[in-house]
C-alpha positions in Angstrom: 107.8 99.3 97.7 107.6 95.8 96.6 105.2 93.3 97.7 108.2 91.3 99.7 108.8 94.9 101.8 105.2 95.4 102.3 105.2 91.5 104.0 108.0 91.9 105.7 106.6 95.6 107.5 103.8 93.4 108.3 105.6 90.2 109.8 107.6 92.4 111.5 104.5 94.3 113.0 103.1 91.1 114.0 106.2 89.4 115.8 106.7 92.4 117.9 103.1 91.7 118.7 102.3 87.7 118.6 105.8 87.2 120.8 105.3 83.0 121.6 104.3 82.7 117.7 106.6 81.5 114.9 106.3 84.1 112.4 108.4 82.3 109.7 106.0 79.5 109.1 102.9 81.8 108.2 101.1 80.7 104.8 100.2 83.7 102.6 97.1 82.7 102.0 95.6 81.0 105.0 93.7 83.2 107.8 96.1 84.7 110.6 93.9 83.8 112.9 93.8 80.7 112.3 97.7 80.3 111.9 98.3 82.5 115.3 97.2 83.5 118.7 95.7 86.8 117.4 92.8 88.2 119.0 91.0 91.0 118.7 92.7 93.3 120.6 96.2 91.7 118.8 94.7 92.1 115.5 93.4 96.4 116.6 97.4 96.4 117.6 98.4 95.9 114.1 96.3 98.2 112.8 97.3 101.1 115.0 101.2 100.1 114.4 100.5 100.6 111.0 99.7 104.0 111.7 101.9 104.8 114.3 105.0 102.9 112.4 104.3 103.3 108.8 101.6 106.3 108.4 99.2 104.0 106.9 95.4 104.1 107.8 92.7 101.0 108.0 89.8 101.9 108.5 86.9 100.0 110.8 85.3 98.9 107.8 88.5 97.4 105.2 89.5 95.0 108.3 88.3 92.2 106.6 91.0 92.7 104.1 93.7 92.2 106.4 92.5 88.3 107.2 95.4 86.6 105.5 99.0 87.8 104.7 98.0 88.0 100.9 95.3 89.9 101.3 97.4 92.3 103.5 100.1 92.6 101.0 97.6 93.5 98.0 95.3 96.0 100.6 98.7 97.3 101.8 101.1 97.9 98.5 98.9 100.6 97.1 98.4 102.3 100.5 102.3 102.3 101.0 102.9 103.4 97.6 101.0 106.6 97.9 103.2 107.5 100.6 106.5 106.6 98.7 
């Protein structure tokens, strides 16, 4: 799976959960937080549709490498490439 697939999994896991934000205009490598209306709760939803959607686990203590859409792509791309 390329790195554009793994970001697009991800935007598409975050518009079906950030519904008033504008997905389109996030910068790779700036926090999400900052960029949307994510809290904590928002940011635990992506995690678990990861698993749920995608079969891909985070766990508690790898968050922090999920804080920008970068950093999500190069946690992610090896996690969904063991599952390819």
């Amino acid at each position: 799976m390329t790195a554009t697939e793994v970001r697009q999994k991800v935007l598409d896991i975050i518009a079906d959960i950030a519904l008033d934000d504008d997905v389109t205009t996030i910068d790779d490598g700036v926090s999400l937080r900052e960029q949307l209306d994510l809290d904590s709760m928002d940011f635990l939803d992506i995690v678990m549709e990861l698993k749920k959607r995608h079969k891909v686990e985070v766990p508690q203590e790898d968050y922090p490498k999920l804080a920008t859409m970068q950093s999500c792509v190069d946690y992610l791309s090896p996690k969904f490439q063991a599952l390819a």
